[in-house]
C-alpha positions in Angstrom: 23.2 -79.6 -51.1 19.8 -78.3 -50.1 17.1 -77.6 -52.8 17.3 -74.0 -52.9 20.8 -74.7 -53.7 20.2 -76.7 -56.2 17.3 -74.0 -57.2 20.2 -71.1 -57.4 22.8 -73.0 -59.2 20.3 -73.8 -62.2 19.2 -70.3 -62.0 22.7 -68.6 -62.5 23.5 -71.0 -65.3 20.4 -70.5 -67.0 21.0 -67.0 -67.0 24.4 -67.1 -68.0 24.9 -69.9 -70.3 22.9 -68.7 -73.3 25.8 -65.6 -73.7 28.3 -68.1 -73.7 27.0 -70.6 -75.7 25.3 -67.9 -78.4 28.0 -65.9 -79.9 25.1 -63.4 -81.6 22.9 -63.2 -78.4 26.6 -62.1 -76.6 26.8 -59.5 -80.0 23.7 -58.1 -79.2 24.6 -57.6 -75.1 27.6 -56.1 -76.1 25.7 -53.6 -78.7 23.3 -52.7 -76.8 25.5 -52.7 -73.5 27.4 -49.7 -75.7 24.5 -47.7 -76.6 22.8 -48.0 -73.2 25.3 -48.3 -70.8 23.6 -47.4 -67.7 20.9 -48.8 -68.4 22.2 -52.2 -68.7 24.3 -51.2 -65.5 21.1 -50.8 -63.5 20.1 -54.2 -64.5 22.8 -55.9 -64.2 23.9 -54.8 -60.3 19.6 -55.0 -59.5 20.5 -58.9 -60.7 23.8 -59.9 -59.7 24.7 -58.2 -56.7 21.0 -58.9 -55.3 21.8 -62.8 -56.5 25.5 -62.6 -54.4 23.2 -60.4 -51.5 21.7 -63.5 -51.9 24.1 -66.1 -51.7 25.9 -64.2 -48.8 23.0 -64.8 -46.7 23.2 -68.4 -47.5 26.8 -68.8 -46.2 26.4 -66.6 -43.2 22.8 -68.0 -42.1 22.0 -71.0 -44.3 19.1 -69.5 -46.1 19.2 -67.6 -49.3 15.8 -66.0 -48.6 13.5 -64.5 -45.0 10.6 -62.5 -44.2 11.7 -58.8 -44.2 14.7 -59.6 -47.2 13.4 -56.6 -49.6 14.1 -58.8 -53.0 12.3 -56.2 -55.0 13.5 -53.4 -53.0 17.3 -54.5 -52.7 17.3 -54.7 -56.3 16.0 -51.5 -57.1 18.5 -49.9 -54.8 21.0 -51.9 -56.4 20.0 -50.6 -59.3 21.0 -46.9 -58.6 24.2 -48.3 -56.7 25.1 -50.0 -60.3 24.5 -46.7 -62.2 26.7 -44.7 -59.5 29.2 -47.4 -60.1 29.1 -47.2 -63.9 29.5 -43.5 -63.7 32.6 -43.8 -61.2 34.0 -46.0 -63.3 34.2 -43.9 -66.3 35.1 -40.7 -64.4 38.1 -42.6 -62.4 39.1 -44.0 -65.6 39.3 -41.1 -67.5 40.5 -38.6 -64.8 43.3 -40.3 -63.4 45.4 -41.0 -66.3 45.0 -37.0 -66.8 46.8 -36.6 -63.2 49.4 -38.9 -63.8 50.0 -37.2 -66.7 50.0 -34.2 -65.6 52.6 -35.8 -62.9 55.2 -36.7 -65.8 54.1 -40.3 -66.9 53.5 -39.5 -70.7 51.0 -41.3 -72.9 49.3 -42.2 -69.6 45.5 -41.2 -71.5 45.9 -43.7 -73.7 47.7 -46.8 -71.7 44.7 -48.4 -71.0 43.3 -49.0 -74.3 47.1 -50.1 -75.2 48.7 -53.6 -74.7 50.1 -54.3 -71.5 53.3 -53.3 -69.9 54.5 -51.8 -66.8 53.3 -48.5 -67.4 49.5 -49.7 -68.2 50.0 -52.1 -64.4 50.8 -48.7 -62.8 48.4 -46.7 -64.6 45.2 -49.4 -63.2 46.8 -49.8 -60.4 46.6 -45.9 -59.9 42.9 -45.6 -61.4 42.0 -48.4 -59.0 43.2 -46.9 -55.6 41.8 -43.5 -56.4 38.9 -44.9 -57.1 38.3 -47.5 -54.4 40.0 -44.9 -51.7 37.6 -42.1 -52.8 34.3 -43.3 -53.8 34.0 -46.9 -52.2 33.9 -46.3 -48.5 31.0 -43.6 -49.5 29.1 -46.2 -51.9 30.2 -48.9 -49.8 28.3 -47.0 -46.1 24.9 -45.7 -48.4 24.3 -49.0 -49.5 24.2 -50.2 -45.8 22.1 -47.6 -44.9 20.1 -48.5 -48.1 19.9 -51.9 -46.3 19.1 -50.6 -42.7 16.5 -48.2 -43.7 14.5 -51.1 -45.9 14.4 -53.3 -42.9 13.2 -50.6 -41.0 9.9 -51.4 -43.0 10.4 -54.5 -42.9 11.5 -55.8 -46.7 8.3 -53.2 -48.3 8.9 -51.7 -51.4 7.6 -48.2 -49.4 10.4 -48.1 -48.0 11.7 -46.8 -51.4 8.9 -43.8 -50.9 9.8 -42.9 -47.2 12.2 -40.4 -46.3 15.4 -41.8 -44.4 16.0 -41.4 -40.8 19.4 -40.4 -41.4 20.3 -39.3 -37.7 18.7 -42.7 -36.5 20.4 -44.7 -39.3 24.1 -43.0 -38.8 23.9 -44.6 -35.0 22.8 -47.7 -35.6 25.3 -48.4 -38.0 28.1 -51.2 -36.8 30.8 -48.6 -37.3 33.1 -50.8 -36.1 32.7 -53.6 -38.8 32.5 -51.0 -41.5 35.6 -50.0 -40.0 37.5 -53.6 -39.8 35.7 -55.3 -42.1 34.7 -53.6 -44.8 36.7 -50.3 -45.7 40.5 -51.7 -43.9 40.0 -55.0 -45.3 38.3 -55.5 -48.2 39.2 -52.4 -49.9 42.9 -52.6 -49.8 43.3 -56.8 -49.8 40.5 -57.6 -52.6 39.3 -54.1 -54.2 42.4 -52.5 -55.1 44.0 -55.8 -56.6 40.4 -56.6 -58.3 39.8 -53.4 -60.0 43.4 -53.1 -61.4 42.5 -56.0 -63.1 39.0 -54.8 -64.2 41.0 -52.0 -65.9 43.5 -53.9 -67.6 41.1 -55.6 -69.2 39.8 -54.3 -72.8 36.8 -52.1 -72.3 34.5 -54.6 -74.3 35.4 -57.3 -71.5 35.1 -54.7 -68.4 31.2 -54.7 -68.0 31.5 -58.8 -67.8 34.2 -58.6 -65.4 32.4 -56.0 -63.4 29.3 -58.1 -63.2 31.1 -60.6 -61.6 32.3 -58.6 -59.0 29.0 -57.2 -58.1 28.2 -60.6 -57.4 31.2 -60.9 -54.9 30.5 -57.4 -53.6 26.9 -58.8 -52.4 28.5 -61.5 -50.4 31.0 -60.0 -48.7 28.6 -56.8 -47.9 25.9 -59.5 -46.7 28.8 -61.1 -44.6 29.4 -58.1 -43.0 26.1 -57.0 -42.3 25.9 -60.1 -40.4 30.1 -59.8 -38.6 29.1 -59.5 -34.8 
């Protein structure tokens, strides 16, 4: 184990282990998670999925950090990637159990919230697909050309002022790893699974368990950025 490593590790616990060893300091997150949701959503994927961005790097190239990374400007553009997320979520969440109601499966509004059965499996497992099958190959393709275009300037935060080459961006992009990688794989083997879990969860616990999968979305986006 390197130093940086050793650097990271007591980063992430430091940062984590005062809301498990505080029960009021985890109160107050989950109070003021509630009354400013996206908010704390901006924060939180500008944090975590910059740290797993982060660690990502470190498994593909053995170094967590290089000239040209963007830290400041990855996280700000996570930041906006966390609030899109945050807003999919509760439009996903909300909306599908509508449709599957209006498709015959009664109560399905309100399964969620309930305890678990079979119904409440189908009903995340629905909310999950749509979600990951509509919205995540979109989020999933800005936030590499969110990448592309701040290494274009090198890691500056002016990259966050400079219009996008879009035309220029579009063709560079490895289409083919996007392809294999990242939408055919990931989406239906870890995201569809992941997020049905995400929604069985009670809606207190799904901002925790969505953090942590930020993280693993910034390491397996960071491994792909780097697939040949």
């Amino acid at each position: 184990m390197k130093k940086a490593d050793i650097i990271f590790l007591c980063a992430t616990t430091a940062l984590f282990l005062p809301f498990v060893i505080s029960e009021p300091l985890y109160e107050a997150y989950k109070s003021f998670n509630a009354a400013h949701g996206m908010a704390v959503s901006f924060l939180k994927f500008a944090v975590l999925s910059t740290a797993g961005e982060m660690l990502g790097a470190r498994i593909s190239t053995g170094s967590y950090y290089h000239p040209g990374f963007g830290l400041l400007s990855k996280m700000a553009v996570w930041g906006v990637l966390g609030m899109g997320i945050n807003m999919a979520m509760i439009i996903f969440s909300s909306g599908v159990p509508v449709f599957l109601e209006y498709l015959g499966l009664a109560g399905a509004t309100t399964l969620l919230d309930g305890p678990l059965c079979p119904q409440k499996i189908l009903t995340a497992f629905c909310v999950s697909v749509t979600m990951n099958t509509i919205f995540a190959p979109v989020f999933m393709t800005l936030h590499k050309l969110s990448d592309m275009h701040i290494a274009t300037y090198n890691g500056s935060l002016l990259s966050l002022t400079k219009p996008w080459k879009m035309e220029e961006l579009m063709s560079r992009l490895n289409w083919k790893a996007q392809w294999s990688f990242v939408f055919k794989k990931t989406i239906p083997l870890f995201w569809f699974p992941a997020h049905t879990i995400t929604f069985l969860l009670p809606s207190s616990a799904r901002v925790l368990f969505a953090a942590l999968l930020g993280v693993v979305l910034g390491v397996l986006l960071a491994i792909a950025a780097r697939k040949k």
